[in-house]
N, C-alpha and C positions, 0 to 999 in steps of 0.2 A: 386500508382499502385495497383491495384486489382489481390488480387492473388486468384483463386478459391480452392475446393478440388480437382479438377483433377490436377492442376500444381503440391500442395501437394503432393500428389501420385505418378504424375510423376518424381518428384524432389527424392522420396523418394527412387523410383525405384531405380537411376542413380546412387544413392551414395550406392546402396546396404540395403537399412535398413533392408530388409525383413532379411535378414542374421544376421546383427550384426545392432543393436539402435543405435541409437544416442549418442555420451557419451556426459552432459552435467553437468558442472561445476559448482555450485549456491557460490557467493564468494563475501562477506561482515565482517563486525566486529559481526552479531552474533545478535546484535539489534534485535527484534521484527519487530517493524517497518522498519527499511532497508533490513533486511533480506529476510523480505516478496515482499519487490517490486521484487527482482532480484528470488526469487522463483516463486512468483506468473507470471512470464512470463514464467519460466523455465517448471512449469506444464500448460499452455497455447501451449508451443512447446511440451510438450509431450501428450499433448490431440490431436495433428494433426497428428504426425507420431511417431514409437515408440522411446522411448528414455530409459535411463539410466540419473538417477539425483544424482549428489552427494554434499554435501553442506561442503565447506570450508570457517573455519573463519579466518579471518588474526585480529592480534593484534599485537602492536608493544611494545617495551619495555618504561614503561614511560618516559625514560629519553630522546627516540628522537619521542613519538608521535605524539608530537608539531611542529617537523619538517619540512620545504618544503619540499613535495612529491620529487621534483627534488635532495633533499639529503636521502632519504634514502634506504637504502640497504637491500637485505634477510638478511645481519648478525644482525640486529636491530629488528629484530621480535622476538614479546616475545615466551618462552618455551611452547608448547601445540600448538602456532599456526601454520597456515598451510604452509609449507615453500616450493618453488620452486626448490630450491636446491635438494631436492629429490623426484623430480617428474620422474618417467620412463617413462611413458606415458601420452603428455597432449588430453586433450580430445579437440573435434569437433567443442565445442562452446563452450563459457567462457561467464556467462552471471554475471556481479557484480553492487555492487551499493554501494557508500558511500565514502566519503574519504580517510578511509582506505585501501579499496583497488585499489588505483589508481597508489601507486610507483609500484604493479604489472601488473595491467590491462593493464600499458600503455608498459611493459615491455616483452608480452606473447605471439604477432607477433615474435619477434625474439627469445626467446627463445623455443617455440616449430615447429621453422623453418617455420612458416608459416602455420603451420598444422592448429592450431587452431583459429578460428573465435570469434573474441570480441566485445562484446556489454557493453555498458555501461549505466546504466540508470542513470535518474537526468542530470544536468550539472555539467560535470566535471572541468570546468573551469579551467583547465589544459591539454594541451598536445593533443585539442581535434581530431589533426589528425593522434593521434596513437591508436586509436578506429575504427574498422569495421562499428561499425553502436552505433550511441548515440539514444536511444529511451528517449527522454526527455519534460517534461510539456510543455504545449503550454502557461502556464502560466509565464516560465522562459524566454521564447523568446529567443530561441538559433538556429541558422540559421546553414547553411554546406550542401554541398553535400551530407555527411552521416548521416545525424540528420534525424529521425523521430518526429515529434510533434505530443503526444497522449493528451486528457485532463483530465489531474490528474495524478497518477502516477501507476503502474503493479501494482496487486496485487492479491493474491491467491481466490477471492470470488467468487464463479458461483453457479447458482440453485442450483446444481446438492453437494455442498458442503456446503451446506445452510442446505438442505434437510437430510442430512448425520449424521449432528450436531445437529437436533433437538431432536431424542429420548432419548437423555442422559440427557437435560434438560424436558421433556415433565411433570416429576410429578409438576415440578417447575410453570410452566407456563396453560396446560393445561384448567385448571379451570379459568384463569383469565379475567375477561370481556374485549371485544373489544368496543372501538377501543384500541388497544394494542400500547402504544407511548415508543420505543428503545430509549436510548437518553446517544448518545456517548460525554462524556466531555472528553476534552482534558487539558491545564495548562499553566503553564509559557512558555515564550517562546523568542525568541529575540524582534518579534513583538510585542506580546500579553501577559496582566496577566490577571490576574482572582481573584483578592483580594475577605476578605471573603463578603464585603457586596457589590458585585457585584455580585458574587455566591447566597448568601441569593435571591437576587433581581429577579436572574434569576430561581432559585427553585420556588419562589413566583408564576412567571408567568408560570410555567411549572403547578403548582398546580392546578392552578385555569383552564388552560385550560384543566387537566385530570377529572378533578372533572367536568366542564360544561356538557364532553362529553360523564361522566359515565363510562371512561373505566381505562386500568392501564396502569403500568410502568415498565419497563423494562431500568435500567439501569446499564452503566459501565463507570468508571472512567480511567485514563491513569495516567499510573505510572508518567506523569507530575503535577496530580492534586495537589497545596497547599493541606497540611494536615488541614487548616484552612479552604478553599471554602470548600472540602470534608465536614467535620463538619458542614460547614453551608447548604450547601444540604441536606445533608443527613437529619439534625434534621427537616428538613420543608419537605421533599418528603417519608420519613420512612411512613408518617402516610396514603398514598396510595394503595390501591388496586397492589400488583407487586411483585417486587423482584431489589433490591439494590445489587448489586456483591461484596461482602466484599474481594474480591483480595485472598479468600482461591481453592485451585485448579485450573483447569484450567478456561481460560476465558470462558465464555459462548456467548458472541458478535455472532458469528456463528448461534445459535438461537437462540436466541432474535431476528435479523435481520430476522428470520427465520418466526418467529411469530409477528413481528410487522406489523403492519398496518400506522403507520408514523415514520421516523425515525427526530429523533432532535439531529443536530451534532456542538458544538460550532467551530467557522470559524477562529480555529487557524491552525487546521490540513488539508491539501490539501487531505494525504489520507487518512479521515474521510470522507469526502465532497466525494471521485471520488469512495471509497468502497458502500457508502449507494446508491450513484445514479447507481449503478448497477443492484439494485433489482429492478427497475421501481417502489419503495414506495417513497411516496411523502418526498422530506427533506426539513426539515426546519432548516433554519442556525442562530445559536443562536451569538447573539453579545457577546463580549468581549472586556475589555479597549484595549486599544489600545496602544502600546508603538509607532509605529512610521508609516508613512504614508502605510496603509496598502497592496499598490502596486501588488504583484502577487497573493495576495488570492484573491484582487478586480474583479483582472483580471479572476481566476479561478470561484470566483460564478459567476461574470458576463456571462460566457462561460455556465454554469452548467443552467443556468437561462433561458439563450438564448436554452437550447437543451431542455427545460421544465422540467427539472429534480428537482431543488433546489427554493427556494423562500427565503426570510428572513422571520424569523416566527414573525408572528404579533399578538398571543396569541391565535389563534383559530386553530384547526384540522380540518381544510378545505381539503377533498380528494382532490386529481388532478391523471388523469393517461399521463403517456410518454414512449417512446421505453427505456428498460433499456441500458444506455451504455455497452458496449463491448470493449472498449478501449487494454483492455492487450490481448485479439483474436487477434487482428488486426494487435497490435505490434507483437505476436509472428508469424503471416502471414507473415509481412514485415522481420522479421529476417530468415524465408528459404527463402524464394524468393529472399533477398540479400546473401545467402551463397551460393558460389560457388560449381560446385561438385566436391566430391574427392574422 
């Protein structure tokens, strides 16, 4: 369904927003990476009508986090986190992501009478019809009346935050020659390792293609990266025209993206792959061993490929231009236009 900015607008009318926003939930363990899928949709709904965002973490006590979802209880949540039991008011929309929050996601129908509307990103693979609306990869292949299939997964990147991010890094980058190559690694993973002379292997070709095309590098590592590849990148890419992110402050990813001219993102992370193809800059997907039949990332470049976004990088900075995806818009379009009015 196509929903325009007038339905927007008009939807926004009906529930009152002009008077009182939106109240909207952001509700995860806290993660970087999961936290951002279920934000970056939450400021997608709040880029269309006004809202109020608030971000709660649920953690549970070690001793039952391991637990079926179907066993555990608010009394099981560790001290600090965010516990339903003293909630006075739930808000409008409950948007969460990750398996932590799912003994409450599936829980928040009944306990705030209905008031509140729930969205669950990713597949919950549990309970999937105590969710309003699942906005989940089309690479997980999850069906339902209330499923949305986006490709990739929510996340917080747009121009317009790209642009935002860049003056805090510009002494950094400014002077550096184009073509400018970003180059998001990621690490271990159930899938995927990155041992160090596979790492060494893949700095090599990163090298040789910066050096062909005279320009620099802009890199960052993910807190999965072996401390071993790390080292072995590092010592073969240091000697480049750029900037290496030594994990001190904040991240800088936001401009680098900002000022890159190709992004190179290895294909263990789904949203590495669905953030880079939002800028419409060309990605290149760096291979990684392989622990087991690669299955939904296959399916994810495959998709990323087909919509002209992604290639597997074959050692050259070949431009290409494509529409940049818009995926988490769309998803938070589809979650007012599934909200009832109240």
């Amino acid at each position: 369904m196509e929903v325009t900015s007038a339905d927007i607008e008009a939807e926004g009318r009906a529930r009152g927003m002009a008077a009182r926003p939106l109240s909207i939930w952001v509700v995860s363990d806290g993660r970087t990476g999961i936290q951002n899928q279920a934000l970056g949709l939450a400021e997608a709904v709040a880029r269309l009508i006004p809202a109020e965002i608030t971000v709660q973490t649920v953690r549970w006590r070690p001793a039952f986090d391991r637990l079926p979802s179907a066993l555990k209880t608010p009394a099981m949540l560790a001290p600090g986190s965010f516990d339903p039991r003293r909630v006075a008011k739930w808000p409008d929309l409950w948007i969460a992501t990750g398996r932590a929050s799912l003994p409450l996601s599936a829980r928040v129908r009944d306990w705030s009478g209905g008031r509140t509307f729930v969205v669950q990103t990713q597949d919950p693979r549990w309970r999937n019809d105590r969710y309003d609306l699942i906005v989940a990869p089309a690479h997980d292949d999850v069906s339902g009346p209330d499923v949305l299939s986006i490709t990739g997964s929510p996340h917080r990147i747009t121009r317009e935050k790209l642009a935002e991010a860049a003056p805090a890094s510009a002494v950094r980058i400014a002077s550096l020659p184009h073509p400018r190559v970003a180059v998001m690694v990621g690490g271990a993973s159930a899938a995927f390792d990155l041992p160090p002379d596979h790492a060494a292997d893949l700095a090599e070709r990163i090298a040789k293609a910066v050096d062909a095309a005279k320009g620099s590098l802009l890199l960052t590592y993910s807190r999965r990266t072996p401390e071993a590849a790390k080292a072995a990148m590092t010592a073969r890419l240091s000697a480049l025209p750029g900037w290496i992110w030594d994990g001190e402050g904040d991240n800088p990813l936001f401009a680098m993206l900002h000022a890159a001219d190709h992004i190179l993102v290895t294909e263990d992370s789904a949203n590495m792959a669905a953030e880079a193809a939002s800028t419409g800059k060309p990605v290149h997907v760096l291979p990684m061993i392989a622990k087991k039949a690669p299955g939904k990332f296959a399916r994810l470049h495959a998709d990323l490929q087909a919509r002209g976004a992604a290639r597997p990088f074959d050692g050259a900075l070949t431009p290409w231009t494509y529409a940049p995806l818009n995926e988490t818009e769309r998803a938070a379009r589809a979650v007012l236009a599934a909200m009832p009015n109240r």
